[in-house]
C-alpha positions in Angstrom: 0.0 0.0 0.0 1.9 3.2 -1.2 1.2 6.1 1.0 1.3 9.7 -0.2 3.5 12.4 1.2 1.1 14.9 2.4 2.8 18.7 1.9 2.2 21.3 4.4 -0.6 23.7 3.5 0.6 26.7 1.9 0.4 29.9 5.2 -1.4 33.0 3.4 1.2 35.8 2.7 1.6 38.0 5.2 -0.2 41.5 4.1 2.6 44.2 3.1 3.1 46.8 6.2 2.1 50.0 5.0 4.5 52.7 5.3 3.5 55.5 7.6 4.0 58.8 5.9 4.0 61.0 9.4 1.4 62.9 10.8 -0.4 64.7 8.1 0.7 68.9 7.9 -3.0 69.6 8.6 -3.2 67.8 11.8 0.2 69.5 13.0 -0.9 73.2 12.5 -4.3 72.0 14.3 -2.1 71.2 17.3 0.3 74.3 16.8 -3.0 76.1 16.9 -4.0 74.5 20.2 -0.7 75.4 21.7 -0.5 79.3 20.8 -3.9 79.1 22.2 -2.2 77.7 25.4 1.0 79.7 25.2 -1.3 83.0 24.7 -4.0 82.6 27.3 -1.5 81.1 30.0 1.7 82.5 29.4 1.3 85.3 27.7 -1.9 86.9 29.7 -0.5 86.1 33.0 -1.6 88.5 35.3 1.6 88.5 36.7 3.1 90.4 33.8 0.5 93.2 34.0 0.0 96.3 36.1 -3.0 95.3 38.9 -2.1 91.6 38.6 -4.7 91.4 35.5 -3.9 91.3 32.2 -6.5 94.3 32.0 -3.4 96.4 32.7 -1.1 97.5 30.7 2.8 95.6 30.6 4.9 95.7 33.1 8.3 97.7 31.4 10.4 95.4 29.1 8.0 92.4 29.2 7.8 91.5 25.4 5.6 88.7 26.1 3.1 90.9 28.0 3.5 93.7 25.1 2.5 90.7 22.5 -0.4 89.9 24.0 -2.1 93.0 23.9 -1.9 92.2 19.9 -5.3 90.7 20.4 -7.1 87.7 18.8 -4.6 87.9 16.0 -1.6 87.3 17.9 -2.4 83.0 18.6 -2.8 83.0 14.7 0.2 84.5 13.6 2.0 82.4 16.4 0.8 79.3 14.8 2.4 80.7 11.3 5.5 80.9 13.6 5.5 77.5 14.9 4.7 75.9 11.9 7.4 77.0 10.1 9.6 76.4 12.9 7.9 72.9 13.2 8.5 72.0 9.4 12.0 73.4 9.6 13.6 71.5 12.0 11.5 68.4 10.1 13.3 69.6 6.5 16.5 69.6 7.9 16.4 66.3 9.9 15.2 64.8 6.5 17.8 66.6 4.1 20.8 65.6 6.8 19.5 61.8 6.3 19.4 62.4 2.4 22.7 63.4 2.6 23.7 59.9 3.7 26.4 59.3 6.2 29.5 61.1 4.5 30.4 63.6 2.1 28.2 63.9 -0.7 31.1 65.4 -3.1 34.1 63.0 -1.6 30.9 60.4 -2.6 30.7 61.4 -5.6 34.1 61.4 -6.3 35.0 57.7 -5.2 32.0 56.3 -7.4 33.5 57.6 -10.4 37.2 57.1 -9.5 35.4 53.4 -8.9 33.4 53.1 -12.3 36.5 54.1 -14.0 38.5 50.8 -12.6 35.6 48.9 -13.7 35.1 47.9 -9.7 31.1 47.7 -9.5 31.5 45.7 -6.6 33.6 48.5 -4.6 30.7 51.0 -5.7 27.8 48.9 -4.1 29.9 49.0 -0.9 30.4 52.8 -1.2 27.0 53.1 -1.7 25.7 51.0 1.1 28.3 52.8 3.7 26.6 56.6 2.3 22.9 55.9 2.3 20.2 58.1 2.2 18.2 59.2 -1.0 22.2 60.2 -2.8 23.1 56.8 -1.4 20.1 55.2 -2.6 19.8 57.0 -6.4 24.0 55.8 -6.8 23.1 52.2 -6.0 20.1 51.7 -8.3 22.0 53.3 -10.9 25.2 51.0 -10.2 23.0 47.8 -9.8 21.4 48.5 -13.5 25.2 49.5 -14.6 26.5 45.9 -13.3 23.5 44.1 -15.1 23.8 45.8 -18.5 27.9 44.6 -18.3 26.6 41.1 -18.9 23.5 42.3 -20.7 24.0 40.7 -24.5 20.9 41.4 -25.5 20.7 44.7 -26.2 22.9 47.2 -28.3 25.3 50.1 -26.8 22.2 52.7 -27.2 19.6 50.7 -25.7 22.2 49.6 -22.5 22.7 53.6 -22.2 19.4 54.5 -22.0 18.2 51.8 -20.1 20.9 53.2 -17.4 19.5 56.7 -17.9 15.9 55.8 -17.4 17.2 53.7 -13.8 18.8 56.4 -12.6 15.6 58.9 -13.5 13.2 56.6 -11.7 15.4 56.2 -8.8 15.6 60.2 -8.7 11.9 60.4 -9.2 11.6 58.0 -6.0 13.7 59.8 -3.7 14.1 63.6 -4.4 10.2 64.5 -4.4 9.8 63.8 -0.6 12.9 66.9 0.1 10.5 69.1 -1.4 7.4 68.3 1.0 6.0 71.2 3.5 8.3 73.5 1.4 5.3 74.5 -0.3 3.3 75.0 3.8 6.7 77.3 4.5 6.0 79.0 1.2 2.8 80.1 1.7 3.1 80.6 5.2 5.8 83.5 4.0 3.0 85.6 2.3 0.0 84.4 4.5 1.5 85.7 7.9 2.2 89.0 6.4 -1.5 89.4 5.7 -2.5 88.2 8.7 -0.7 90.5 10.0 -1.8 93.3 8.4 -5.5 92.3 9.3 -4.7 92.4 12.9 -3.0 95.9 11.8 -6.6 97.0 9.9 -8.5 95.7 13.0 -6.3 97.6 15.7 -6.3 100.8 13.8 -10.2 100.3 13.1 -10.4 100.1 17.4 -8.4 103.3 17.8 -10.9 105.2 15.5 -13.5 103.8 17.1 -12.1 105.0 20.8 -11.7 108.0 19.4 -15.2 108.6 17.6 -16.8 107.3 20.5 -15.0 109.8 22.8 -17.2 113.0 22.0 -15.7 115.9 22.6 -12.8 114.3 24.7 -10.4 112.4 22.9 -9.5 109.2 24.6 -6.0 108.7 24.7 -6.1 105.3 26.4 -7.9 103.5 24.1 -6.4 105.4 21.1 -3.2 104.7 22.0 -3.8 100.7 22.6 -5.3 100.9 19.3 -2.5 101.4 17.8 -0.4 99.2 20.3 -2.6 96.5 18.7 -2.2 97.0 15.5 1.8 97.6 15.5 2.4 95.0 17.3 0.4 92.5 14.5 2.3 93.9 12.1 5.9 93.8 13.9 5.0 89.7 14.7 3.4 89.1 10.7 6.5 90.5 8.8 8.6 89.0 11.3 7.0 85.5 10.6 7.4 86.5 6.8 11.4 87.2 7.2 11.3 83.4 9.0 9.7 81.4 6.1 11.6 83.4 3.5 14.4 82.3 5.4 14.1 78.5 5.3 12.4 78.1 2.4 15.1 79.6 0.3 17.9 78.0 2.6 16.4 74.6 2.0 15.8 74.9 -1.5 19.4 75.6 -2.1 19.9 72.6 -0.2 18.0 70.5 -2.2 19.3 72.0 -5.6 23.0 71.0 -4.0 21.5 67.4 -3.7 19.9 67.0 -6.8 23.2 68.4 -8.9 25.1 65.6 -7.2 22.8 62.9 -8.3 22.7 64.2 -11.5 26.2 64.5 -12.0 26.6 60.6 -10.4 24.8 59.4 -13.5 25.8 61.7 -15.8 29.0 60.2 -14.7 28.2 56.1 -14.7 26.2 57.2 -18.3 29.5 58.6 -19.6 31.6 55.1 -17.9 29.3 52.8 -19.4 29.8 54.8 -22.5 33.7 54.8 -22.7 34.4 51.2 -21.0 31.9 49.0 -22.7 29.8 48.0 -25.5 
């Protein structure tokens, strides 16, 4: 009586662990919103900072804090610009220092080609897996497809050459676009916060008119003068956020040009290799 080996039931495939992308940008200004709300009230409108222990007084001398808060409703807005850019700048440059990689990009650079030109592939893989990050990453796609089209004998010199410049274009495609997110949040936030500004500005000098319309035949100095307090002080904290985002966004944009003219000039370089060494 032959018996039959019986073969283990095939285990379902595990599902595929989606990648978490981060908290989403809107959900971060929502809580930057609830903590200038926090920082405003409590901090800000301590009583302690005014004349008559009540921030119905007017700022103790030198208190900036106190000063700020007679800005008015406007004031936990434009400190939520402030935070967000703050917020997303620190996040850009943690991300751009990992896209780097671990070394030098240009001494990177450098070693790849001086690499390619020996023909020593296998050298470049380990170059690229000590650099990482998204330069790290872009160089070994490119010098994975480079080591494949070397034994690659079915396809012509042309063909192998743009096959390699159509790896190392999806490889950039995959890796470059995520520098560029929030830079658009910053970017906005740049011309936003100076409006904002300028409407706390509008609604400050539209209080000191009123004070003063209301007054009769007295003018009302007090009022006229916090007024205009008010709306200074909106317009010193919205152009001040302005000068911020302007800031960063063009410091990290210069940083991502610097990154994407290395990758570019990595496979430019194993392009031009492949193009001189082999067939």
């Amino acid at each position: 009586m032959s018996t039959q080996a019986k073969t283990p039931a095939a285990k379902p495939a595990a599902p595929a662990q989606k990648k978490s992308g981060g908290i989403p940008a809107g959900v971060v200004m929502i809580i930057l919103f609830v903590i200038a709300q926090l920082f405003f009230h409590f901090v800000m409108g301590d009583g302690s900072r005014f004349e008559g222990g009540t921030n119905e007084g007017h700022a103790h001398s030198g208190d900036f804090l106190a000063l700020a808060y007679k800005g008015g409703v406007i004031v936990p807005v434009l400190l939520t610009c402030f935070l967000t850019a703050l917020t997303f700048s620190i996040e850009r440059l943690i991300t751009i220092s990992k896209a780097k990689g671990s070394g030098d990009v240009n001494a990177f650079v450098r070693k790849i080609q001086s690499l390619l030109d020996k023909d020593d592939t296998e050298g470049a893989l380990k170059e690229c897996d000590k650099q990482k990050g998204s330069v790290g990453n872009v160089t070994l796609a490119a010098v994975k497809k480079y080591k494949q089209l070397t034994t690659d004998g079915s396809l012509d010199k042309e063909q192998k050459l743009a096959a390699l410049s159509k790896e190392v274009e999806e490889a950039t495609s995959l890796e470059l676009p995520m520098l560029e997110k929030n830079l658009t949040i910053i970017a906005t936030l740049a011309s936003v916060s100076t409006l904002i500004g300028l409407l706390g500005t509008v609604v400050g000098m539209i209080k000191a008119f009123s004070a003063l319309g209301n007054s009769g035949g007295s003018t009302d100095s007090t009022a006229l003068a916090n007024g205009i307090s008010e709306a200074l002080i909106n317009t010193a904290l919205g152009i001040g956020t302005s000068a911020v985002c302007i800031i960063a966004y063009n410091f990290f944009t210069s940083k991502i040009d610097e990154l994407t003219y290395s990758v570019d000039e990595i496979g430019l370089s194993i392009n031009q290799n492949y193009a001189t060494h082999h067939n």
